[in-house]
C-alpha positions as CSV (number, residue, x, y, z in Angstrom):
1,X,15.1,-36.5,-13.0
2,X,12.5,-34.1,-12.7
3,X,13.4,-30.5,-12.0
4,X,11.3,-27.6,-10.9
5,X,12.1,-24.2,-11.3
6,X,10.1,-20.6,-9.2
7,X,9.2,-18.4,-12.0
8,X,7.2,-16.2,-9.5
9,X,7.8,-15.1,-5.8
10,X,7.0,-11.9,-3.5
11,X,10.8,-11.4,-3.6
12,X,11.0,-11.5,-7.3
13,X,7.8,-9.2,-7.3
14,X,9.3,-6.5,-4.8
15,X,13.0,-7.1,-7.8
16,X,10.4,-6.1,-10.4
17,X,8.9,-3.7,-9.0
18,X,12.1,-1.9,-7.5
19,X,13.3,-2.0,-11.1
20,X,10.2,0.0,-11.9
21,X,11.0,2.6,-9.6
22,X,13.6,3.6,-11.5
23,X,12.0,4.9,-14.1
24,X,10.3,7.6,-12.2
25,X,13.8,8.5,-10.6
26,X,13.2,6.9,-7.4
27,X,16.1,5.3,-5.3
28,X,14.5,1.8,-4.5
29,X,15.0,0.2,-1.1
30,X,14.1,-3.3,-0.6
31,X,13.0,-3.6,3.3
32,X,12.0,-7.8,3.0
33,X,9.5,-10.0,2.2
34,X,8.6,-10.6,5.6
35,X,5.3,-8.3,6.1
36,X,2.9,-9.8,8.5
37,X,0.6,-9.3,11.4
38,X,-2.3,-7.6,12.0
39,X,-2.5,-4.6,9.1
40,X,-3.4,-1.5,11.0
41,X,-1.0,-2.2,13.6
42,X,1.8,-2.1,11.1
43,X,1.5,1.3,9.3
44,X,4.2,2.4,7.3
45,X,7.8,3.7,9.4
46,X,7.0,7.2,8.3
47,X,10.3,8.4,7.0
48,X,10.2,11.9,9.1
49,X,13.5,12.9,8.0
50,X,14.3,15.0,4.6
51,X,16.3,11.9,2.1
52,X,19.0,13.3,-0.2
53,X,17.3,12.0,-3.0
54,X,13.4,10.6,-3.8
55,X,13.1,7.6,-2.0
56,X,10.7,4.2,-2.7
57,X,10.6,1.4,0.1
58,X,9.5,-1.6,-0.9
59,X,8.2,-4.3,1.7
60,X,6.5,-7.7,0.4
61,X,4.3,-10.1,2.5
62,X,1.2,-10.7,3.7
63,X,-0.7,-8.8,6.6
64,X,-4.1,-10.0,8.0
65,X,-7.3,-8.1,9.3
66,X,-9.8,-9.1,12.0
67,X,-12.9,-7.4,10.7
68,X,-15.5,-6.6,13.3
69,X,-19.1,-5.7,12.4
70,X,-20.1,-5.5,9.2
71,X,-17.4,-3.2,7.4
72,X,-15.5,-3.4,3.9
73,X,-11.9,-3.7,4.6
74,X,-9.5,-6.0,4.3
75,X,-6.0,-6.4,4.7
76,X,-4.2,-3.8,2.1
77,X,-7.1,-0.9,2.5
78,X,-6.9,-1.4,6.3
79,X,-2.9,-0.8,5.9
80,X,-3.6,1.8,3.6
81,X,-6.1,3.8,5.8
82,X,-3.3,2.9,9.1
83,X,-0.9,4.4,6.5
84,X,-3.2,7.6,6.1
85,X,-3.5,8.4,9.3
86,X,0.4,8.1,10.2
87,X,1.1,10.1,7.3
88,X,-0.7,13.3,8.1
89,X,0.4,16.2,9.0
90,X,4.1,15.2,7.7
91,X,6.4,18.1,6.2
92,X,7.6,16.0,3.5
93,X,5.3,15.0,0.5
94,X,4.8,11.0,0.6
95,X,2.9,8.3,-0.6
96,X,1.8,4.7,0.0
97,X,0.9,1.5,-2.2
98,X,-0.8,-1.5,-0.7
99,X,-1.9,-4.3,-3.1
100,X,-2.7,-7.7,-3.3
101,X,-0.6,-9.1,-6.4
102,X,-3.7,-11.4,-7.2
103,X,-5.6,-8.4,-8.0
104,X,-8.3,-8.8,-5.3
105,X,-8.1,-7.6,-1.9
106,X,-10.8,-10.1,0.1
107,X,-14.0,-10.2,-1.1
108,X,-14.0,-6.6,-2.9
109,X,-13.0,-5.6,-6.3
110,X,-10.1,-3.8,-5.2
111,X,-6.6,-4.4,-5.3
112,X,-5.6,-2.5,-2.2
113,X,-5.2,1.0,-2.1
114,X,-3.1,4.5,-2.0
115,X,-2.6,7.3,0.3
116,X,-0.8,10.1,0.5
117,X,0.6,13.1,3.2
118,X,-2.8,14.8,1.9
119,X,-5.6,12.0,2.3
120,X,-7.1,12.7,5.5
121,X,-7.2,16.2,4.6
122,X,-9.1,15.4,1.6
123,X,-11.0,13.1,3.4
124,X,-12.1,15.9,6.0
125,X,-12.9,17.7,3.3
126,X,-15.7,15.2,1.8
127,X,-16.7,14.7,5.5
128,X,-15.4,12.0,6.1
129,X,-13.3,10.7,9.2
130,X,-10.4,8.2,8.7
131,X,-10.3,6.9,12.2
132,X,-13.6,6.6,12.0
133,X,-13.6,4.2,9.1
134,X,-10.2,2.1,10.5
135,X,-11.9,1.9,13.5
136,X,-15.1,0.0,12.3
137,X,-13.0,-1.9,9.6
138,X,-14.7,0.3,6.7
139,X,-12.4,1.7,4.7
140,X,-13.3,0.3,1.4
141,X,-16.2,3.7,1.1
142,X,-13.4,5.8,2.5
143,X,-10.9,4.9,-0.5
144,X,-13.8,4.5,-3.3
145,X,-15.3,8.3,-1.6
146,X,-11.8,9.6,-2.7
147,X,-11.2,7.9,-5.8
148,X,-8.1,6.1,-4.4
149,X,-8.6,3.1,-4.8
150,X,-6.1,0.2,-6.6
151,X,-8.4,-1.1,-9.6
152,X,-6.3,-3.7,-11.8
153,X,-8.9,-6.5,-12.1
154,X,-7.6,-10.5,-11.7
155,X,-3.8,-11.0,-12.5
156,X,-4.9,-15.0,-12.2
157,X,-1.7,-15.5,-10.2
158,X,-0.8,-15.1,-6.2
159,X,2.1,-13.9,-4.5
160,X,1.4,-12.4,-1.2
161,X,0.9,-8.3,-1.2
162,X,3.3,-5.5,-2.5
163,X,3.4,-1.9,0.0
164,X,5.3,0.6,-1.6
165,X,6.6,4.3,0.5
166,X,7.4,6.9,-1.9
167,X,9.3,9.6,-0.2
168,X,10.2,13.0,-2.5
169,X,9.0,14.2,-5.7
170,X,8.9,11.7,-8.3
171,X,8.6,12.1,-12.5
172,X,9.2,9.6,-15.3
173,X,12.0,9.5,-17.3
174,X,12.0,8.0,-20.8
């Protein structure tokens, strides 16, 4: 009788990568694998409240973009960029992770990408305008203007996306 046996998941991805976490002395929380919809309308629960110690939540899945026009975004920059814009202003230092586990988000080069409580600051800074860029499904210049990018080439396997909250300082341990 033939058997057959999963070797790769989005579950056992977010497993791996909470282990990861670990090593940088974050607390990993596993939200699901569930992650779905339309990308920009599902930016990140910003954690508003101090955590007693540095927090990562971990949600796996696979969100969707409607591009209209002619912009550069897909589904883990769009997040990203939603994600941006929810963060600012926050007291407490965070960041955010979107990527595609195949390596490619869409049609561009990228993975996904990262942002941070400081992005659209840095963004204004560079004259550029983040709700700007979600609003006409652009924000693959935004991310590539700041060097935030996720560039890790073709992994040559698929399982749905990986978005990561960091909340709190984080450092590696040995």
């Amino acid at each position: 009788m033939a058997q057959s046996k999963v070797i790769g998941s989005n579950r056992l991805a977010l497993e791996a990568a909470a282990r990861e976490t670990q090593h940088y002395s974050l607390r990993p929380v596993i939200m699901g694998a569930d992650l779905q919809g339309e990308a920009a309308d599902r930016p990140v629960q910003a954690r508003k409240a101090p955590v007693d110690v540095p927090t990562c939540w971990l949600w796996g899945g696979e969100t969707t973009v409607t591009v209209h026009g002619h912009g550069r975004e897909r589904r883990n920059q769009a997040f990203a960029l939603a994600a941006a814009l929810a963060l600012d202003g926050l007291p407490v230092p965070m960041r955010v992770l979107a990527g595609g586990t195949d390596g490619r988000d869409g049609p561009t080069d990228a993975a996904g990408a990262w942002c941070s409580t400081a992005t659209v600051g840095r963004a204004q800074a560079l004259g550029l305008d983040a709700q700007d860029h979600l609003q006409r499904h652009d924000a693959y210049p935004f991310f590539q203007a700041l060097g935030q990018h996720l560039m890790t080439g073709p992994t040559n396997t698929n399982v749905m996306d990986l978005h990561l909250l960091v909340q709190g300082p984080s450092t590696r341990r040995a």
